[in-house]
LOKOL-312622 format. One record per residue (C-alpha): z, y, x; residue in three letters. Coordinates in steps of 0.25 Angstrom, whole numbers, padded with zeros to 4 digits, always signed. Example, Ala and Ser with C-alpha at 12.3 -4.5 7.8 and 13.67 -1.06 7.14 Angstrom:
+0031-0018+0049ALA
+0029-0004+0055SER
END
This chain:
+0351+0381+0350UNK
+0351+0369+0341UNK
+0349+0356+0347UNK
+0348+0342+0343UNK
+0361+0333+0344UNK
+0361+0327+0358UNK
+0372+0315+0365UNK
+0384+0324+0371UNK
+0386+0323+0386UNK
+0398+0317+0387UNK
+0391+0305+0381UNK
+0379+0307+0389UNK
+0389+0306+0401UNK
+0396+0294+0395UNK
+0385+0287+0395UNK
+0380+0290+0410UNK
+0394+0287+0415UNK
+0395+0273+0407UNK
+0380+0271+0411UNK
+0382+0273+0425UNK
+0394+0265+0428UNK
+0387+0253+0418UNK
+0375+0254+0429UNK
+0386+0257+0439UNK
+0392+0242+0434UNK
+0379+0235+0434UNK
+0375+0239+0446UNK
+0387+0233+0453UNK
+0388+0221+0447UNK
+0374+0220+0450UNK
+0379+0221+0464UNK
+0390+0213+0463UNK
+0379+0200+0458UNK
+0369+0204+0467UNK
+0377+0207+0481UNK
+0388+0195+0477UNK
+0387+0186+0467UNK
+0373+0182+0470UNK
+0376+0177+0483UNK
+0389+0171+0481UNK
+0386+0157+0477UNK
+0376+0158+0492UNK
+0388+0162+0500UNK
+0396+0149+0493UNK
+0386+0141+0498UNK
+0384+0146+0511UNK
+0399+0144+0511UNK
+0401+0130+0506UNK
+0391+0119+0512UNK
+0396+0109+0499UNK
+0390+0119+0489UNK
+0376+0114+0486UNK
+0364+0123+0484UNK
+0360+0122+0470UNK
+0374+0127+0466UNK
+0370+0141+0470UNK
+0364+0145+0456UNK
+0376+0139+0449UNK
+0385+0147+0455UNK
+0377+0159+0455UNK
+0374+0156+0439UNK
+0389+0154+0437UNK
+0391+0167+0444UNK
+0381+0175+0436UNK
+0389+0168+0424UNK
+0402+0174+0427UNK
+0398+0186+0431UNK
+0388+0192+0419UNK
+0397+0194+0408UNK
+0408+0200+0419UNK
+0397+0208+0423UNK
+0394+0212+0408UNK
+0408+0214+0405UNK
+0411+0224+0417UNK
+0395+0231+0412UNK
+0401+0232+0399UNK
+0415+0237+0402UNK
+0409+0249+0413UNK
+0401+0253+0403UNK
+0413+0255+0392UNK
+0421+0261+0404UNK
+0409+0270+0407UNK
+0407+0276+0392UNK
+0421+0277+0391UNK
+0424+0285+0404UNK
+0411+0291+0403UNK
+0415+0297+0391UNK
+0429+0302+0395UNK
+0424+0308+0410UNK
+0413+0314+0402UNK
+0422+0320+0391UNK
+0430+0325+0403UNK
+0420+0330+0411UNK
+0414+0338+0399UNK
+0426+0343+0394UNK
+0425+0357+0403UNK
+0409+0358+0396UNK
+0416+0357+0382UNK
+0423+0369+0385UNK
+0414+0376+0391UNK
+0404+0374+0379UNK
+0417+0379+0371UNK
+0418+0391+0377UNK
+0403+0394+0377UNK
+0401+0390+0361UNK
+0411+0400+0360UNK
+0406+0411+0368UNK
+0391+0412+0360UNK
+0401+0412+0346UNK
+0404+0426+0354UNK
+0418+0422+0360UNK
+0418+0426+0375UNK
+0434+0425+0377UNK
+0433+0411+0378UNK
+0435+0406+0393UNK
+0434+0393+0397UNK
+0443+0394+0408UNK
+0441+0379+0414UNK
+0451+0374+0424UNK
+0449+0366+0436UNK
+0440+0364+0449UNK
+0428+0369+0449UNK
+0417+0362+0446UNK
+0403+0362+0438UNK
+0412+0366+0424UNK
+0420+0372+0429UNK
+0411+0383+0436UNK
+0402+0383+0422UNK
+0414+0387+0415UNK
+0419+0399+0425UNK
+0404+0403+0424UNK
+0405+0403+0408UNK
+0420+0409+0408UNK
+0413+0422+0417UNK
+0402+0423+0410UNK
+0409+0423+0396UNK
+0419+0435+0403UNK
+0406+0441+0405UNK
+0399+0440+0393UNK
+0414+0444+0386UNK
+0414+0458+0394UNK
+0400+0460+0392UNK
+0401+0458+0378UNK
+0413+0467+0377UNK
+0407+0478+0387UNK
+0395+0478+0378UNK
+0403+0479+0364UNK
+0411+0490+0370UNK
+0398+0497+0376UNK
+0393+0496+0360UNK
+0405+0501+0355UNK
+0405+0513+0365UNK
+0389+0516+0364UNK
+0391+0515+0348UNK
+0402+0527+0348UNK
+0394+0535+0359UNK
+0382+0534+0352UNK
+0389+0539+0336UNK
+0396+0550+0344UNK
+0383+0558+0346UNK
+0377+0554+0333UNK
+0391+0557+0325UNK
+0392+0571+0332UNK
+0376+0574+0328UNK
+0380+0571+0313UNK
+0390+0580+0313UNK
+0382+0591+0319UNK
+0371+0589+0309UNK
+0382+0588+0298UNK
+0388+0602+0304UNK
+0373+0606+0304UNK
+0371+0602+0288UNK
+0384+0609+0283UNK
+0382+0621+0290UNK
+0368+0627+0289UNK
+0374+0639+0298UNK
+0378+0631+0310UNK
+0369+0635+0324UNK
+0359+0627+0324UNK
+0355+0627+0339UNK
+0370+0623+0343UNK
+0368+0613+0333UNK
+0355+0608+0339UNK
+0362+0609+0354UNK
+0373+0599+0349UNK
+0364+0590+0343UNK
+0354+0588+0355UNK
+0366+0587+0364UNK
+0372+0576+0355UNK
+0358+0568+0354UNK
+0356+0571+0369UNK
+0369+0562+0372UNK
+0366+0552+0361UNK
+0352+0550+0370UNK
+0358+0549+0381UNK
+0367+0538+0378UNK
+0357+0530+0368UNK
+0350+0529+0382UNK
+0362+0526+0391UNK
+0363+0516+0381UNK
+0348+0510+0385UNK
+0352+0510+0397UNK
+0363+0503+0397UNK
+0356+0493+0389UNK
+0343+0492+0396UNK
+0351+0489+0411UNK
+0361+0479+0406UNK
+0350+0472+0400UNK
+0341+0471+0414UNK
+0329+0477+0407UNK
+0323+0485+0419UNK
+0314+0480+0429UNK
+0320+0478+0446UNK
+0314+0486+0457UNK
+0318+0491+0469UNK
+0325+0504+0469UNK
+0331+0511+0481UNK
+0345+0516+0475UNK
+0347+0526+0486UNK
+0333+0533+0479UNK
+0339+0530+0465UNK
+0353+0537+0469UNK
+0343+0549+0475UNK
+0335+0552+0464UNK
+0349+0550+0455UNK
+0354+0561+0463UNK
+0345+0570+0464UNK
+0343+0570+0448UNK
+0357+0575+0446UNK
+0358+0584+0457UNK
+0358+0596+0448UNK
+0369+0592+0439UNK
+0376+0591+0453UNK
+0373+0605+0457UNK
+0376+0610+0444UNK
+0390+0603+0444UNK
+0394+0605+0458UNK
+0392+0590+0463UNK
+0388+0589+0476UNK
+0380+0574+0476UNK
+0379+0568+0490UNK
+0369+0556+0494UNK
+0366+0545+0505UNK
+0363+0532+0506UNK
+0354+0522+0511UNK
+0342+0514+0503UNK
+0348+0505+0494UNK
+0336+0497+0488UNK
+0340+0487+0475UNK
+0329+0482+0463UNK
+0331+0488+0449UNK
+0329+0496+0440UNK
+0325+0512+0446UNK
+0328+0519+0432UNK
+0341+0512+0430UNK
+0346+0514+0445UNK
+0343+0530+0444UNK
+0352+0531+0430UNK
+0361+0523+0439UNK
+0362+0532+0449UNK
+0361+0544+0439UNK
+0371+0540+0430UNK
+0380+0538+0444UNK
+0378+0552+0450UNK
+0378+0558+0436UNK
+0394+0552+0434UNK
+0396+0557+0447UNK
+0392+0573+0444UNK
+0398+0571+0431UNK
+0411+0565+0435UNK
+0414+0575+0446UNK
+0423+0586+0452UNK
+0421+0599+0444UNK
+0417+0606+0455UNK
+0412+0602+0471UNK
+0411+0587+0467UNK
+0402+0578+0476UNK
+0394+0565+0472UNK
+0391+0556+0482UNK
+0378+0545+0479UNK
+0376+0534+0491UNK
+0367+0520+0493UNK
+0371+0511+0502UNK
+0367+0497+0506UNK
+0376+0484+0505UNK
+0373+0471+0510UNK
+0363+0465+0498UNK
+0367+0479+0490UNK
+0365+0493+0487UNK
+0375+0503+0483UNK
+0374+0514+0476UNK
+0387+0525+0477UNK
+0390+0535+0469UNK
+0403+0544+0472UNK
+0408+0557+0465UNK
+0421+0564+0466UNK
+0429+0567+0455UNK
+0443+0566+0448UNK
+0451+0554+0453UNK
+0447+0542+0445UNK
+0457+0530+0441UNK
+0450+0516+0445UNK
+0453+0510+0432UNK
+0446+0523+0425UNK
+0433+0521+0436UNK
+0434+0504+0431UNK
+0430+0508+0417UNK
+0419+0518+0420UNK
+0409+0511+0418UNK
+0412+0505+0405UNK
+0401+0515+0393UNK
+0406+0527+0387UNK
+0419+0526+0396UNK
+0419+0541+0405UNK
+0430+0544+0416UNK
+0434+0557+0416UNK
+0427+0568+0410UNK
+0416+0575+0416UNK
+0415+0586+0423UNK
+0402+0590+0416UNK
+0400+0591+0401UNK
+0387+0591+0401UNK
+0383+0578+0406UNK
+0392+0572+0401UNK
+0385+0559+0399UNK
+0386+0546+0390UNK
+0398+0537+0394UNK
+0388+0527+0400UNK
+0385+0532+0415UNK
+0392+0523+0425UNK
+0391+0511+0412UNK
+0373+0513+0413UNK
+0378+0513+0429UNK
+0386+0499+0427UNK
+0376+0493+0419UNK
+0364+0497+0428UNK
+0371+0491+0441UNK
+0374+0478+0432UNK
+0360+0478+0428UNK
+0356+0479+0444UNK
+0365+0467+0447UNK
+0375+0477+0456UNK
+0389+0482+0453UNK
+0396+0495+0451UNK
+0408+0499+0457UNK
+0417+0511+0453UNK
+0427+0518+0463UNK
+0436+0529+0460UNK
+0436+0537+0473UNK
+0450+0542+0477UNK
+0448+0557+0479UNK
+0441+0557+0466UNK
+0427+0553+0459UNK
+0422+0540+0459UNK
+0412+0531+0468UNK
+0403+0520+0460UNK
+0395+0511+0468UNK
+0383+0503+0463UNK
+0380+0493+0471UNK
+0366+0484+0469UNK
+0359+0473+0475UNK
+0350+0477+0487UNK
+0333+0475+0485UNK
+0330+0463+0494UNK
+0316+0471+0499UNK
+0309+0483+0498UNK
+0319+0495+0500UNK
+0313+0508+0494UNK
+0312+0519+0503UNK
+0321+0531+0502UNK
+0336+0536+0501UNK
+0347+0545+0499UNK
+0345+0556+0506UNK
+0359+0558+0516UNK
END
């Protein structure tokens, strides 16, 4: 924004400091004629009987003579003390501002490296630069998670669209090849390019808040999430165990079923080959609900479970090709939790499997009826 040239604020503080401490002056000088010199020459009378009565207003004249240009003098060197040390305290003062305007110049050239790292007590400055050094961390890993994100999303999305030339090139250049296995590959190539053009959306659509809040029970969203993929549990041999309480919380319905979808769904797909068993429970917190959802599995590494949730990253491999997904399952879970102002939590359990918790903030009023089912 362009503005008009404007007096600095050092000067502006400059000149209140040597103002107030010229009034500051005047002020007690003031004082000093009113309350002393004024009733000087009276107390001399009273106190010498040979002094006669008209030589009150001399004596007071003489005194207002003697003490004006002193008076004057001491006005003006307050008010040169005052610009001076106005100017200085004010410089130091400020000093902490220059550098966070420094640092904030160079943040919107793009830089968000730069920290400002002000030492000291705490007070006003320095609590606005801790704020600005945290929120330019966060803004940096923002920024970072969302280059990678595009970089990732880029080469998910030319893979599909790559491996669909090559088939209609294979297609051109032999007019013998099958056709119908030619059609299968391609639908199943577009199919996964769908999918993740709207795993994409998604993505996009949560992180940038654009759905309306209201109130959802999550026991019911975890119900309904289970009972969608109950099939693919059968025909897999998972076994899905439920319970909970009503959890009530304010959001978005659609975007809390993919949530809990997109949770079940790791869970069968990340499972034992045989006999596995996925556990989904709601539970109450003080000023929280949770949602829990628990799997068994190989033994996972916690630092392999910390990097789950990044796009396009996958643990092990699947036990079932043919849902084999996108990349983007328990990322769409991070990004819708971060959307609902709750927190995700990944814990590799020891026996095997994982258990992610998503934890939300509790409605204040008006609990939906309905549950889990024990």
């Amino acid at each position: 924004m362009d503005r008009a040239p404007g007096v600095s604020v050092r000067l502006k503080l400059t000149l209140s400091y040597a103002g107030f401490l010229t009034i500051a002056g005047v002020l007690l000088l003031a004082a000093v004629w009113v309350f002393l010199l004024r009733y000087v020459p009276e107390r001399a009378l009273m106190v010498s009987a040979d002094t006669p009565t008209h030589g009150v207003f001399p004596i007071r004249s003489n005194l207002l003579r003697v003490f004006a240009p002193r008076a004057a003098a001491v006005l003006a060197f307050l008010l040169a003390f005052g610009l001076v040390g106005g100017w200085l305290l004010a410089g130091r003062m400020l000093a902490p501002l220059t550098r966070i305007t420094g640092a904030a110049r160079g943040a919107a050239t793009g830089s968000l490296s730069h920290r400002i790292r002000l030492q000291g007590r705490k007070d006003e400055f320095r609590e606005l630069a801790d704020a600005f050094d945290t929120m330019l961390a966060r803004l940096e890993a923002h920024v970072t998670e969302q280059r990678r994100f595009a970089a990732n999303a880029s080469h998910e999305l030319r893979t599909p669209l790559a491996i669909s030339k090559a088939l209609l090139d294979v297609a051109r250049t032999d007019p013998n090849r099958d056709a119908d296995e030619l059609i299968d590959r391609l639908h199943a190539v577009n199919t996964r390019a769908i999918d993740l053009t709207e795993a994409l959306l998604l993505v996009s659509r949560a992180e940038q808040r654009s759905f309306t809040r209201e109130p959802v029970d999550l026991s019911l969203v975890a119900e309904e999430a289970t009972e969608t993929l109950l099939p693919l549990a059968e025909k897999h041999g998972v076994t899905i165990e439920t319970r909970g309480d009503i959890t009530p919380t304010i959001g978005s319905q659609a975007l809390l079923l993919q949530l809990a979808m997109n949770l079940v769904h790791n869970a069968i797909a990340h499972n034992l080959p045989e006999r596995g068993t996925v556990w989904v429970d709601t539970s109450n917190r003080p000023g929280t609900v949770v949602l829990a959802v628990e799997n068994t599995g190989e033994k996972l590494t916690p630092q392999l479970v910390s990097t789950l949730t990044e796009p396009f990253r996958r643990g092990t491999e699947r036990i079932h090709t043919d849902h084999a997904g996108v990349g983007l399952g328990l990322a769409i879970v991070k990004t819708i939790t971060r959307a609902h102002d709750g927190t995700l939590t990944l814990t590799p359990r020891p026996a095997g499997g994982i258990r992610v918790t998503v934890e939300l903030p509790a409605a204040a009023a008006g609990r939906p009826p309905g549950g889990l089912a024990r």
